[in-house]
Structure formats: structure tokens, C-alpha cells
Predicted model as a PDB file, atoms N, CA, C, CB and O in Angstrom, pLDDT in the B-factor column:
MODEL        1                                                                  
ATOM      1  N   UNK A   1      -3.853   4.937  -9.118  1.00 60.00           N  
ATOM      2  CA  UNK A   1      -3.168   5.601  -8.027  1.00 60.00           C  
ATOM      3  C   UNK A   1      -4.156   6.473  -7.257  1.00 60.00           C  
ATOM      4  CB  UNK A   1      -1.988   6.444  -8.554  1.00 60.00           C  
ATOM      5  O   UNK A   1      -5.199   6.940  -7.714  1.00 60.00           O  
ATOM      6  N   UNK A   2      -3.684   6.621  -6.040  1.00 65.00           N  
ATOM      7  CA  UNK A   2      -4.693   7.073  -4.763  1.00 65.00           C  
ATOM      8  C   UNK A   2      -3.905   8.432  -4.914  1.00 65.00           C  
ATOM      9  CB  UNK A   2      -4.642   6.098  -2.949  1.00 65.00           C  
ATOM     10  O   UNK A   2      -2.749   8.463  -5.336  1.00 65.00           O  
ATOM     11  N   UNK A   3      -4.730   9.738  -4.478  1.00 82.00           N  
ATOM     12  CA  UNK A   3      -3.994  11.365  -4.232  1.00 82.00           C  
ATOM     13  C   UNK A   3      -4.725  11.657  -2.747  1.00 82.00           C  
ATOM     14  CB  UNK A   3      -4.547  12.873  -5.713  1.00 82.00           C  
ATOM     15  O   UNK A   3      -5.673  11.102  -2.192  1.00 82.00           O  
ATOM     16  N   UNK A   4      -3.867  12.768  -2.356  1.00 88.00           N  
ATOM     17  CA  UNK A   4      -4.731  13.042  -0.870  1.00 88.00           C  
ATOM     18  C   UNK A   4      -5.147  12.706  -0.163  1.00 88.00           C  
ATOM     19  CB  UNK A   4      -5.402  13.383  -0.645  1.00 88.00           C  
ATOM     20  O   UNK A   4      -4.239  12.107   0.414  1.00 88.00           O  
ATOM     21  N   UNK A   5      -6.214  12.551   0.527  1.00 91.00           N  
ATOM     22  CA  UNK A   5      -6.773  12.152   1.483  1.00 91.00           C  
ATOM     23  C   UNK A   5      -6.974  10.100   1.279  1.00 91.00           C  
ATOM     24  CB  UNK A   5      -8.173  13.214   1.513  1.00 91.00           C  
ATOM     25  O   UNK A   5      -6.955   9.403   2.294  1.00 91.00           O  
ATOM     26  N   UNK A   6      -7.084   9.688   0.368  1.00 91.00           N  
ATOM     27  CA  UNK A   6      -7.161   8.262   0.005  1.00 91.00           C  
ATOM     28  C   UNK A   6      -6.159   7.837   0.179  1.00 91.00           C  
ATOM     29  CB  UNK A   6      -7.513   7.886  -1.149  1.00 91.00           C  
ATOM     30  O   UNK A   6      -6.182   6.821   0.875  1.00 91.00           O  
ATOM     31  N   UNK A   7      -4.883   8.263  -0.260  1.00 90.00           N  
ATOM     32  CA  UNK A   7      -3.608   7.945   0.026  1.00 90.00           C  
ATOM     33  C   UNK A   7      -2.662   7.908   1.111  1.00 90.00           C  
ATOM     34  CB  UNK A   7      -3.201   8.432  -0.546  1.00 90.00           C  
ATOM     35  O   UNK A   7      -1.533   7.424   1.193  1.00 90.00           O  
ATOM     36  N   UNK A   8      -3.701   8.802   2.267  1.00 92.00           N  
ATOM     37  CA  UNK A   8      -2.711   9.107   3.381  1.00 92.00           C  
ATOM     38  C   UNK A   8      -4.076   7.614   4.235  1.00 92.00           C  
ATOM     39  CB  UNK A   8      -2.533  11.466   4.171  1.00 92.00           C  
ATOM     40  O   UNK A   8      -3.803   6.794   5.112  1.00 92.00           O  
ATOM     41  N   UNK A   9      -5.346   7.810   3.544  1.00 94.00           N  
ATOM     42  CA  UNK A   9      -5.980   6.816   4.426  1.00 94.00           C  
ATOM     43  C   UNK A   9      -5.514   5.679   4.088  1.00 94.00           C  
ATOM     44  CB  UNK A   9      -7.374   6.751   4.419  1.00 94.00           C  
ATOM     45  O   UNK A   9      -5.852   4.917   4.994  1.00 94.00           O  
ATOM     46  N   UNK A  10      -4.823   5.000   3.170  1.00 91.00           N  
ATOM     47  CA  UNK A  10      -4.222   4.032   2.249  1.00 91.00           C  
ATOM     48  C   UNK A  10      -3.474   3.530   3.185  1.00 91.00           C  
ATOM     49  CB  UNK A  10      -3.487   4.482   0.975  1.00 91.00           C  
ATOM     50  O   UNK A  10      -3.835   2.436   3.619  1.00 91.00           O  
ATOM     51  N   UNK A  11      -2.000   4.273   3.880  1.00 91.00           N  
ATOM     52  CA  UNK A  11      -1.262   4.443   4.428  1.00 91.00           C  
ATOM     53  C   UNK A  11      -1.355   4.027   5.633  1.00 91.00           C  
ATOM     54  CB  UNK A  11      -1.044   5.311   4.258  1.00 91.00           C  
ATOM     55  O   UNK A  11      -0.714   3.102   6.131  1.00 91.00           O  
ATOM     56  N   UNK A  12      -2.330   4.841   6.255  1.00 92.00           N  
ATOM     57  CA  UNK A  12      -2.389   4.459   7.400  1.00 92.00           C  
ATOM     58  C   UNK A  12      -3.312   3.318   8.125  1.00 92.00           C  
ATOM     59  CB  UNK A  12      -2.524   5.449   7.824  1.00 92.00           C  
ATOM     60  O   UNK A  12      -3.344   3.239   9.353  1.00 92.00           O  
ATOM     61  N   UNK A  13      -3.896   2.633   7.466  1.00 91.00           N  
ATOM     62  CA  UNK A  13      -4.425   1.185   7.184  1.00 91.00           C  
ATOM     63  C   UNK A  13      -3.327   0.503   6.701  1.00 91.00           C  
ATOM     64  CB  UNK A  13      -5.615   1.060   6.150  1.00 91.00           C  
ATOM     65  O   UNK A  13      -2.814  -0.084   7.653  1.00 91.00           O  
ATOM     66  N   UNK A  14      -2.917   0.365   6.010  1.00 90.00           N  
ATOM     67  CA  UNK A  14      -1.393  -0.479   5.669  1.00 90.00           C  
ATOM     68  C   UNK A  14      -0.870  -0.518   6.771  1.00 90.00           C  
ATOM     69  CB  UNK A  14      -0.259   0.147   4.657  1.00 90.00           C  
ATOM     70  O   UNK A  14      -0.843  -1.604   7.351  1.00 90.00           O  
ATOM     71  N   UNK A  15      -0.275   0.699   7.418  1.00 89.00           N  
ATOM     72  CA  UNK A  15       0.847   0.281   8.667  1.00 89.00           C  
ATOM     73  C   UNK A  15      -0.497  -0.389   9.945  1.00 89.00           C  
ATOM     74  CB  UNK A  15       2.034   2.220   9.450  1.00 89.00           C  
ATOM     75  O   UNK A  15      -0.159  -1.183  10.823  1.00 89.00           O  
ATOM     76  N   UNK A  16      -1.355  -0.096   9.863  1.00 86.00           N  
ATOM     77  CA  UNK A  16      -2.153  -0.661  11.270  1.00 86.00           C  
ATOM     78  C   UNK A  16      -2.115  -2.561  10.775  1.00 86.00           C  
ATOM     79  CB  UNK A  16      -4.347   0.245  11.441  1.00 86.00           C  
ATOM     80  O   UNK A  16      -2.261  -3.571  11.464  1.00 86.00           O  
ATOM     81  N   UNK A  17      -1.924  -2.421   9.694  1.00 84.00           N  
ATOM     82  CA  UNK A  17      -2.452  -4.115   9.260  1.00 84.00           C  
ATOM     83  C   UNK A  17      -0.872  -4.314   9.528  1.00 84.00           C  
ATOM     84  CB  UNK A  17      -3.291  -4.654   7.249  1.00 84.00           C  
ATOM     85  O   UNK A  17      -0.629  -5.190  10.358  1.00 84.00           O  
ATOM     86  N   UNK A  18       0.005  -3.794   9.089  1.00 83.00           N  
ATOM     87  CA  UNK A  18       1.057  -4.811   8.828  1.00 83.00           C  
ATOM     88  C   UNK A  18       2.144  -3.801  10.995  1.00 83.00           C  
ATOM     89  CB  UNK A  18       2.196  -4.441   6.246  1.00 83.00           C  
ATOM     90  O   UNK A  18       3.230  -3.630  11.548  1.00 83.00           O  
ATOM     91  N   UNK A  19       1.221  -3.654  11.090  1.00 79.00           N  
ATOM     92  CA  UNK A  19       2.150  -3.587  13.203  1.00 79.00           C  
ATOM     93  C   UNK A  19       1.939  -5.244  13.656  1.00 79.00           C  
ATOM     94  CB  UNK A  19       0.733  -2.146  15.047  1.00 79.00           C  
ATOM     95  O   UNK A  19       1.206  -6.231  13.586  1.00 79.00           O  
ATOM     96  N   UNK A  20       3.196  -4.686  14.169  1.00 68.00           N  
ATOM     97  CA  UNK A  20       3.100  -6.388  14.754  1.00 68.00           C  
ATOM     98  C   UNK A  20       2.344  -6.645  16.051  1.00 68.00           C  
ATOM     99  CB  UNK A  20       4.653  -7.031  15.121  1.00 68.00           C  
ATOM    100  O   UNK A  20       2.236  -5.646  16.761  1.00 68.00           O  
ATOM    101  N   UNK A  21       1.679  -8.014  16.618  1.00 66.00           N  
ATOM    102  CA  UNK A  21       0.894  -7.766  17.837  1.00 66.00           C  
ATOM    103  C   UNK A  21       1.821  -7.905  18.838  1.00 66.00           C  
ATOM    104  CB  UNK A  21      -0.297  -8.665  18.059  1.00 66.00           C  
ATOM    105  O   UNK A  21       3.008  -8.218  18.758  1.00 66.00           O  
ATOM    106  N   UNK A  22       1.303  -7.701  19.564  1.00 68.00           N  
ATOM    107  CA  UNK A  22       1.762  -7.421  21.200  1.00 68.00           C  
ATOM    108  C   UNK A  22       2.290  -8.976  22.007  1.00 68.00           C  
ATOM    109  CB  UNK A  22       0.123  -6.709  22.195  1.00 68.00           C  
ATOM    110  O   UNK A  22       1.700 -10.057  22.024  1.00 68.00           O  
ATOM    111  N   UNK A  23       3.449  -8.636  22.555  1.00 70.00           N  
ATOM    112  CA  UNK A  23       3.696 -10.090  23.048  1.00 70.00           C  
ATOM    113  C   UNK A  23       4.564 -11.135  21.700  1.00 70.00           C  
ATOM    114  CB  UNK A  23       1.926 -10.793  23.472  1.00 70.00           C  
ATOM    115  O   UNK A  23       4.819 -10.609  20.616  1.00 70.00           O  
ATOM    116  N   UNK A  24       4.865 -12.341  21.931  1.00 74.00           N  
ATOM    117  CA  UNK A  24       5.742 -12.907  20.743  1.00 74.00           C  
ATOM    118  C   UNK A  24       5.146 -14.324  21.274  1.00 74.00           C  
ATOM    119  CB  UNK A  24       7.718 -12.603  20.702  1.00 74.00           C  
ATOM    120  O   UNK A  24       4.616 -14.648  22.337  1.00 74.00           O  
ATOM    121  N   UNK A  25       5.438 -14.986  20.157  1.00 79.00           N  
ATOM    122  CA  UNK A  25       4.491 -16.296  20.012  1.00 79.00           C  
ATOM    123  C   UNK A  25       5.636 -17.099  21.155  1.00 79.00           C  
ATOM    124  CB  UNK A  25       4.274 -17.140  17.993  1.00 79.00           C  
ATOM    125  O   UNK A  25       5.189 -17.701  22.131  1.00 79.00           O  
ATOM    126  N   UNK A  26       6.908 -17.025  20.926  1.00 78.00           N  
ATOM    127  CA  UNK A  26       7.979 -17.718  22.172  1.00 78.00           C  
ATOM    128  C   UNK A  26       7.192 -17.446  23.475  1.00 78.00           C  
ATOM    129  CB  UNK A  26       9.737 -16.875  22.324  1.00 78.00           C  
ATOM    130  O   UNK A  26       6.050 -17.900  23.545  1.00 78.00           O  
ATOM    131  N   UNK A  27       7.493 -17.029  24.090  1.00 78.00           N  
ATOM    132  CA  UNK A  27       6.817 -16.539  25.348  1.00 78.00           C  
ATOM    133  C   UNK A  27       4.796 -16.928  25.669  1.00 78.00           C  
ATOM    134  CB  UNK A  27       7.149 -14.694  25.159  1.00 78.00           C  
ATOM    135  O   UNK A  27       4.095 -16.895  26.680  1.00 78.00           O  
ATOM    136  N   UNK A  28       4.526 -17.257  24.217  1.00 78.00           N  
ATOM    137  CA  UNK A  28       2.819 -17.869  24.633  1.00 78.00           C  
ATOM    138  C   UNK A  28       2.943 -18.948  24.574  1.00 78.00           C  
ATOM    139  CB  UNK A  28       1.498 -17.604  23.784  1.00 78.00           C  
ATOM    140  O   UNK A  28       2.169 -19.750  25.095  1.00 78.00           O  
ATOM    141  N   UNK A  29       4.256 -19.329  23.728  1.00 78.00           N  
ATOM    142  CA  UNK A  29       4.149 -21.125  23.708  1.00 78.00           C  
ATOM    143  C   UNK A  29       4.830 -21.496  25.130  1.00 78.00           C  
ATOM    144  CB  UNK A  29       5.212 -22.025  22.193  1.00 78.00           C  
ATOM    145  O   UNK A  29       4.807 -22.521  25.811  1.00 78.00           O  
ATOM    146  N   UNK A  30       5.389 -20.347  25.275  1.00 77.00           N  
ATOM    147  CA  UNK A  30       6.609 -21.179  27.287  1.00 77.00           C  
ATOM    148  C   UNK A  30       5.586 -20.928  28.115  1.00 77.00           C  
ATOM    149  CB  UNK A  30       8.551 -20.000  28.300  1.00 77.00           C  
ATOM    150  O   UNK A  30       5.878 -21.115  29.296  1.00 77.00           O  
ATOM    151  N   UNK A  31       3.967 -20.400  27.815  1.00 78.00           N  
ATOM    152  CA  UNK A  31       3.338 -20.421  29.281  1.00 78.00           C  
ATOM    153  C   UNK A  31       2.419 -21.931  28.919  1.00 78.00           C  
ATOM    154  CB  UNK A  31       2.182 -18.699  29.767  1.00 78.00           C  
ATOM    155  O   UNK A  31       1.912 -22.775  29.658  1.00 78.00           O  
ATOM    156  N   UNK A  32       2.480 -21.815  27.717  1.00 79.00           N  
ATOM    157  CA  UNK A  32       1.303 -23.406  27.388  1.00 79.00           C  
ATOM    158  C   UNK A  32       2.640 -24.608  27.808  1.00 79.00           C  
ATOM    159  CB  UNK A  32       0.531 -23.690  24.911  1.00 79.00           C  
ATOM    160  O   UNK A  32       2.553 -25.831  27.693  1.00 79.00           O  
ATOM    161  N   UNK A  33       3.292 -24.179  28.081  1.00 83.00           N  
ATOM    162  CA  UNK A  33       4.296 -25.623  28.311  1.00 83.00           C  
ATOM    163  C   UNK A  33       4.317 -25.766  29.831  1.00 83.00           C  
ATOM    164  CB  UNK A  33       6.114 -25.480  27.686  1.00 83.00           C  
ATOM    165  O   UNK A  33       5.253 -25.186  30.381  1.00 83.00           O  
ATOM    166  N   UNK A  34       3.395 -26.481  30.675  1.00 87.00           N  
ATOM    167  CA  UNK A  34       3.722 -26.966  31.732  1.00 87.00           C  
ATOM    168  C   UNK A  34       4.109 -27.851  32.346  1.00 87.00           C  
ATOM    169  CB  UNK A  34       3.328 -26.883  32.060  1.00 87.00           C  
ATOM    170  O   UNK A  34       4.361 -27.630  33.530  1.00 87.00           O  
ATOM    171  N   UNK A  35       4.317 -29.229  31.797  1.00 90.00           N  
ATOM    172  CA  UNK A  35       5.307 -30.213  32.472  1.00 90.00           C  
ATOM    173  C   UNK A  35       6.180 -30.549  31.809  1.00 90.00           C  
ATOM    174  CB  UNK A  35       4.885 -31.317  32.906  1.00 90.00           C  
ATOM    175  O   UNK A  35       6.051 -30.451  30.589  1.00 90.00           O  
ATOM    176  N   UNK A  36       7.029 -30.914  32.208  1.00 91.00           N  
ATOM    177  CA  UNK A  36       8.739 -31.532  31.870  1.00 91.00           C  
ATOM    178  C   UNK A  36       9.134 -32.422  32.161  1.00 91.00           C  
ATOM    179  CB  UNK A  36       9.776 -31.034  32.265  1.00 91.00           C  
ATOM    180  O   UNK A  36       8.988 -32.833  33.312  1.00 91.00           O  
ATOM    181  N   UNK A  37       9.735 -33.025  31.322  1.00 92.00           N  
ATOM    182  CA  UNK A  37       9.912 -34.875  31.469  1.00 92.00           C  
ATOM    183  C   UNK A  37      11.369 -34.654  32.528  1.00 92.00           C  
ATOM    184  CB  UNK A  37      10.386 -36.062  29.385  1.00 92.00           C  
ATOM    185  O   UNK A  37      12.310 -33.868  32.415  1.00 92.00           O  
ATOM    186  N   UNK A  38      11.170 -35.362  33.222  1.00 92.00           N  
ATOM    187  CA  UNK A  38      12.144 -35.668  34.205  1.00 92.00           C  
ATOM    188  C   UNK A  38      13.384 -36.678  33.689  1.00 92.00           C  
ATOM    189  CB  UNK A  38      11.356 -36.299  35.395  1.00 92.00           C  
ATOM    190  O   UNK A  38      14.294 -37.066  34.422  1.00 92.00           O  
ATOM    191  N   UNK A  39      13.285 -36.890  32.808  1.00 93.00           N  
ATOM    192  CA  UNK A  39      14.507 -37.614  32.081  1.00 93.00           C  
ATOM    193  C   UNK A  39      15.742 -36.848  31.434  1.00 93.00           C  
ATOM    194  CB  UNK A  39      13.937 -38.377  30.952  1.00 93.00           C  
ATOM    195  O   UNK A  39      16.968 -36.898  31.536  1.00 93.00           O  
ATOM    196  N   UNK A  40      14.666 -36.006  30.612  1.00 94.00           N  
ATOM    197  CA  UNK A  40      15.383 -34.660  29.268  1.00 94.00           C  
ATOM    198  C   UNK A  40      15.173 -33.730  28.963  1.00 94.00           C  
ATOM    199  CB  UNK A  40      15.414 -34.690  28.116  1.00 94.00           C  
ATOM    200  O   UNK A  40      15.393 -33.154  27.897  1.00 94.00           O  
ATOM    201  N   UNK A  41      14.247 -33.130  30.746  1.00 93.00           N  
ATOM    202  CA  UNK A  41      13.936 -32.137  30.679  1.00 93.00           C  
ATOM    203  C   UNK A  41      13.254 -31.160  29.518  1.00 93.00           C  
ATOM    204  CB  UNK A  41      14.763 -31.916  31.050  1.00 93.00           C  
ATOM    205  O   UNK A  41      13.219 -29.976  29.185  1.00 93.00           O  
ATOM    206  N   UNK A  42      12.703 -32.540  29.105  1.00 91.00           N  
ATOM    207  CA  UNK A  42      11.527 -31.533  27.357  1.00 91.00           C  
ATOM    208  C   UNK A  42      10.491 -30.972  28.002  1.00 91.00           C  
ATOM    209  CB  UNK A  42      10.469 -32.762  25.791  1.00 91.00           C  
ATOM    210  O   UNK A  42      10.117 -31.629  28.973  1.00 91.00           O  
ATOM    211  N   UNK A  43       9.761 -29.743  27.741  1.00 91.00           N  
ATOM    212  CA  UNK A  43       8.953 -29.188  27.949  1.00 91.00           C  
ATOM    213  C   UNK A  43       7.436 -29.434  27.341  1.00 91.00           C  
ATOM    214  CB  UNK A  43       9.480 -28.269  27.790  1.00 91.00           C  
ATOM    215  O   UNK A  43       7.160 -28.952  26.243  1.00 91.00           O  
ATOM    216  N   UNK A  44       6.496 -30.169  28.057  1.00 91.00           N  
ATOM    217  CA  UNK A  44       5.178 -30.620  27.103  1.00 91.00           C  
ATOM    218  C   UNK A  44       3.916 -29.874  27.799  1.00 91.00           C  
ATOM    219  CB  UNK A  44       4.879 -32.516  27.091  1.00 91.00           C  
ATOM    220  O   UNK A  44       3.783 -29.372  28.915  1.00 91.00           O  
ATOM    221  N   UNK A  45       3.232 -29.975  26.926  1.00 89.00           N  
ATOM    222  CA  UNK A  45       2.193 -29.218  27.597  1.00 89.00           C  
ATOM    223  C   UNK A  45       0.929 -30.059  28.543  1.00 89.00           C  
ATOM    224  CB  UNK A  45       1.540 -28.411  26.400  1.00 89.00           C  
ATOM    225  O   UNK A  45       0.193 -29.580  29.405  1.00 89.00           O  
ATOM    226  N   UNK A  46       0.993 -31.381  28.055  1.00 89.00           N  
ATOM    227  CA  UNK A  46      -0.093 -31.553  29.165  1.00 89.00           C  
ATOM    228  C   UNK A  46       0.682 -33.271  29.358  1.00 89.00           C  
ATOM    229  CB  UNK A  46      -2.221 -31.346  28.526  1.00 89.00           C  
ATOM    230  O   UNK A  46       1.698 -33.702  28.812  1.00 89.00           O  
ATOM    231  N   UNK A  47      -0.226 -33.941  30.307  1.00 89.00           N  
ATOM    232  CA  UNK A  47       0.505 -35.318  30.765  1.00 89.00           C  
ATOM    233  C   UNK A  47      -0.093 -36.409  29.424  1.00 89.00           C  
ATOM    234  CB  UNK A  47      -0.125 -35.921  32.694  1.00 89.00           C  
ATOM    235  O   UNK A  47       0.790 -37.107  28.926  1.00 89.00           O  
ATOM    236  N   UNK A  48      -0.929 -36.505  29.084  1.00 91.00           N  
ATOM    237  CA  UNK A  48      -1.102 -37.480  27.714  1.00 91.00           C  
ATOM    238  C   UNK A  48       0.087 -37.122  26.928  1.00 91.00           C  
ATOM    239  CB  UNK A  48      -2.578 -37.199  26.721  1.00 91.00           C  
ATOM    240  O   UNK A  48       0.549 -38.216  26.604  1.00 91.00           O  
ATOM    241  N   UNK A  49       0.879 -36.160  26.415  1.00 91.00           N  
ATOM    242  CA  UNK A  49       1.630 -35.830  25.954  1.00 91.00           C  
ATOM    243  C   UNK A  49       3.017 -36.684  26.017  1.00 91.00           C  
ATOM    244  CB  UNK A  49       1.525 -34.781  26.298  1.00 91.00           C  
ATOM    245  O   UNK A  49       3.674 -37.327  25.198  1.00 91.00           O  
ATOM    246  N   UNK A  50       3.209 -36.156  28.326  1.00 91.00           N  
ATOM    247  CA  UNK A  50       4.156 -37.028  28.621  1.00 91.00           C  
ATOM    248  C   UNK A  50       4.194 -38.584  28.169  1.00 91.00           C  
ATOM    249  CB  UNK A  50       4.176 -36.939  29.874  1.00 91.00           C  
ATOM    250  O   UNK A  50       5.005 -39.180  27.461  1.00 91.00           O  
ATOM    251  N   UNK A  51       2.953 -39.052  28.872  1.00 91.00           N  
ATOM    252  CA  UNK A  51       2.825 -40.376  28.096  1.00 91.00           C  
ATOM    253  C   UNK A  51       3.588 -40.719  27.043  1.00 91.00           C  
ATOM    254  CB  UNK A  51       1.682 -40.519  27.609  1.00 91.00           C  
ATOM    255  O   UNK A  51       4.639 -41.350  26.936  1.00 91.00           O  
ATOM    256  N   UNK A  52       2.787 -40.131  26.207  1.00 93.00           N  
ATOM    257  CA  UNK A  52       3.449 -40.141  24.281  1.00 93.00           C  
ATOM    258  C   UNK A  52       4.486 -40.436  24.500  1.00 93.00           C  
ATOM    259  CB  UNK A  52       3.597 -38.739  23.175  1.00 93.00           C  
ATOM    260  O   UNK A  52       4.843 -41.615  24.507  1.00 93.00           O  
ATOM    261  N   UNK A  53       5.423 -39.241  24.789  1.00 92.00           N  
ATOM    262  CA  UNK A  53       6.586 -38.989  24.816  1.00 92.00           C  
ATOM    263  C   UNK A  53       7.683 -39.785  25.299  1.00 92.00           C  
ATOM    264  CB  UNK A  53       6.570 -38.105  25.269  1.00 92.00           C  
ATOM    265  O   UNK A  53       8.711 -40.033  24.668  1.00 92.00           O  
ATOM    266  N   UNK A  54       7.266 -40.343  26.988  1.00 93.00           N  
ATOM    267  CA  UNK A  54       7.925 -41.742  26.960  1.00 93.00           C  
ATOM    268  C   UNK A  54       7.608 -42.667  26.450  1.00 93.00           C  
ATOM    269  CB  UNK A  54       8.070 -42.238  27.834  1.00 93.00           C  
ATOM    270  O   UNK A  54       8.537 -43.461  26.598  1.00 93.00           O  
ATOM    271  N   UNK A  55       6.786 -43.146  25.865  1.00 93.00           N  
ATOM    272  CA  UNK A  55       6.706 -44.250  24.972  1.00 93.00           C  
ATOM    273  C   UNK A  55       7.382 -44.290  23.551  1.00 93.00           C  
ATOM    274  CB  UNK A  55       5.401 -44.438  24.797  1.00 93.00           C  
ATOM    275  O   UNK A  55       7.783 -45.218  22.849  1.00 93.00           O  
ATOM    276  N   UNK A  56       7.357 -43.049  23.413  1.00 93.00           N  
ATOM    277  CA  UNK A  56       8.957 -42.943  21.862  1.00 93.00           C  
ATOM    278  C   UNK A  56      10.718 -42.668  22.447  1.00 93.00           C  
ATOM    279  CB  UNK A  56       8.630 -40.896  20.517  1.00 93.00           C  
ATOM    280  O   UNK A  56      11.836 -42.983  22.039  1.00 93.00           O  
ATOM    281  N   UNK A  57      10.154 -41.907  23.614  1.00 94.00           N  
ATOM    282  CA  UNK A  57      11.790 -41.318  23.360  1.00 94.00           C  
ATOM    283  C   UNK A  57      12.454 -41.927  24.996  1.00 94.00           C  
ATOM    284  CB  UNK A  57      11.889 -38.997  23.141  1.00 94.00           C  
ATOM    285  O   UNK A  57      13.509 -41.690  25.584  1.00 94.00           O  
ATOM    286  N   UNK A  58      11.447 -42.659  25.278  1.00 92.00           N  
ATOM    287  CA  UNK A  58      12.390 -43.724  26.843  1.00 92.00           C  
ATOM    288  C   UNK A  58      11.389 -44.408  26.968  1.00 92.00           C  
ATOM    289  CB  UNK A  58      12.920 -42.978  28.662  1.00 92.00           C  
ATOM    290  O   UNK A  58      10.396 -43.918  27.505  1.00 92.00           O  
ATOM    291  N   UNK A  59      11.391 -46.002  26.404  1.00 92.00           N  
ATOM    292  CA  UNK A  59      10.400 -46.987  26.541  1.00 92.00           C  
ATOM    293  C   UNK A  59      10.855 -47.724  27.555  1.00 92.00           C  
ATOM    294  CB  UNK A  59      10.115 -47.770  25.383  1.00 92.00           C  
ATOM    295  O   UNK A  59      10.015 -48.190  28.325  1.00 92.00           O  
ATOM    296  N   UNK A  60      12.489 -48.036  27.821  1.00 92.00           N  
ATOM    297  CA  UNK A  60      12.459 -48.610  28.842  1.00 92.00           C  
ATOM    298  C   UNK A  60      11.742 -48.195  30.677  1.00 92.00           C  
ATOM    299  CB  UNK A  60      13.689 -48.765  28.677  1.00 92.00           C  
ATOM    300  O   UNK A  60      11.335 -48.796  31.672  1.00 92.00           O  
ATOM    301  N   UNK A  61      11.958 -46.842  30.205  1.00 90.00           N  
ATOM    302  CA  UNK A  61      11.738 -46.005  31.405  1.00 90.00           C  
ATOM    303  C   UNK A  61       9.877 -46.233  31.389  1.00 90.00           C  
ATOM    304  CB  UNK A  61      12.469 -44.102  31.158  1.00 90.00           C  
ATOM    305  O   UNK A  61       9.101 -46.311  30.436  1.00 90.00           O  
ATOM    306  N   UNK A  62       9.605 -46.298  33.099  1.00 88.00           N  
ATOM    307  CA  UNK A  62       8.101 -45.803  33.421  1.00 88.00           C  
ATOM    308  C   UNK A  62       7.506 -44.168  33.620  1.00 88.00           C  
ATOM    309  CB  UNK A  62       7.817 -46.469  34.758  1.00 88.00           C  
ATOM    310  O   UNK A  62       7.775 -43.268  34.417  1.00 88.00           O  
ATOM    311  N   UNK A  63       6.758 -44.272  32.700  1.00 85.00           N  
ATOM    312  CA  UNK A  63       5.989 -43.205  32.942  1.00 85.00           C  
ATOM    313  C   UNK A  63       5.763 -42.509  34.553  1.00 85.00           C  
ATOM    314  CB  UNK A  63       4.771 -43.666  32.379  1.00 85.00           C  
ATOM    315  O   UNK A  63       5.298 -43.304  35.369  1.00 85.00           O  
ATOM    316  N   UNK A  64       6.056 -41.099  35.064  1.00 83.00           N  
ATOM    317  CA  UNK A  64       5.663 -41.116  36.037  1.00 83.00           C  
ATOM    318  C   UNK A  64       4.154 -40.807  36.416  1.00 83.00           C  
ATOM    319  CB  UNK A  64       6.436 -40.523  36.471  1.00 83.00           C  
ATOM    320  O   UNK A  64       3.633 -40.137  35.524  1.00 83.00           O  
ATOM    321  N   UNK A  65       3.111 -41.147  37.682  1.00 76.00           N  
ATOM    322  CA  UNK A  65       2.302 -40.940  37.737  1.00 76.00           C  
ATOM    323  C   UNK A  65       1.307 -39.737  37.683  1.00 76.00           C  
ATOM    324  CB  UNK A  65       2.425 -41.415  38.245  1.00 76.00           C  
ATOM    325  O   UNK A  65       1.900 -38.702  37.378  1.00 76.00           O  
ATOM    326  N   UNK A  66       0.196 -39.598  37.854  1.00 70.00           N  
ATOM    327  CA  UNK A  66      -0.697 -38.530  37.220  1.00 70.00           C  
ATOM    328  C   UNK A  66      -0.562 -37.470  38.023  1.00 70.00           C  
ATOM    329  CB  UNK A  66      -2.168 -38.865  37.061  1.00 70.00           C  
ATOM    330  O   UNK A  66      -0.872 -37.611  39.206  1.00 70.00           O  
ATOM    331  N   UNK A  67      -0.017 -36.045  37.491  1.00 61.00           N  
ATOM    332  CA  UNK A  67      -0.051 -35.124  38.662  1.00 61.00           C  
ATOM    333  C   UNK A  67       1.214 -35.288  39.695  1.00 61.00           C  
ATOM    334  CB  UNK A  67      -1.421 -35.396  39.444  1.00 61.00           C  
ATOM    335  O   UNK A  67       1.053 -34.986  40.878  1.00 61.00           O  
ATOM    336  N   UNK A  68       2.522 -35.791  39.201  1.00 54.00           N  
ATOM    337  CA  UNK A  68       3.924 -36.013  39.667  1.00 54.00           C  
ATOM    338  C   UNK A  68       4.289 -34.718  39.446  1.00 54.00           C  
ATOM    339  CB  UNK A  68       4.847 -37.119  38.947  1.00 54.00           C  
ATOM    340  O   UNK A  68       4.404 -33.769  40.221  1.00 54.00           O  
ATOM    341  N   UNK A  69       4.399 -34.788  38.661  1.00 49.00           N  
ATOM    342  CA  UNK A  69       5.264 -33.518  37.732  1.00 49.00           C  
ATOM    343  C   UNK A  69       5.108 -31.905  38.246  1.00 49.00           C  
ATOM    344  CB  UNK A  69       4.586 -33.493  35.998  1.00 49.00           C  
ATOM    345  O   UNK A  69       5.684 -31.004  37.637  1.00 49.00           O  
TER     346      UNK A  69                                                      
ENDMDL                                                                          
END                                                                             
């Protein structure tokens, strides 16, 4: 066990480690999300993605072109 001065420095290193950071991971992932499929309105972050994405989840559908979105 820590007394005095070790204990209050103990303390106050504990709460600096365990503060939470600034900002929330929701809100960093909604700025990395910039295009949206025009079908189902999913939110992806880049157009290879889109690609992907219609090719699993609307194959009948065409991809739209580069820089549509």
C-alpha cells in the first residue's frame, strides 16, 4: 500500500489514464463514411467499397460510375 504523497500521485495518474478522449468513435466513423449506395442508402467509405458492395448485396443492379456519388 501507497501513503501520502504516492497515493494521491497514484490517484491522480489513474483518473488521467482511465478519462475518456475527446470526441466519440460514432461521429469519427460518420466523417470516414463518404459515399452512399443509392439503392440502400448504406454508408461506405470509399468507391472500391461501393463496388464490393454491389456485387454482394445488388448484383443485378450496375455499379454507378467513378465519382457519381
Amino acid at each position: 500500500m501507497t501513503r501520502g504523497k504516492q497515493k494521491i500521485d497514484a490517484q491522480r495518474r489513474s483518473a488521467e489514464k482511465n478519462q475518456k478522449s475527446k470526441g466519440s468513435q460514432i461521429e469519427a466513423r460518420a466523417e470516414g463514411l463518404k459515399i452512399i449506395c443509392p439503392v440502400c442508402k448504406t454508408q461506405l467509405a470509399n468507391e472500391k467499397q461501393l463496388i464490393d458492395h454491389y456485387g454482394s448485396k445488388h448484383p443485378k443492379e450496375k455499379p454507378p460510375g467513378p465519382s457519381s456519388t
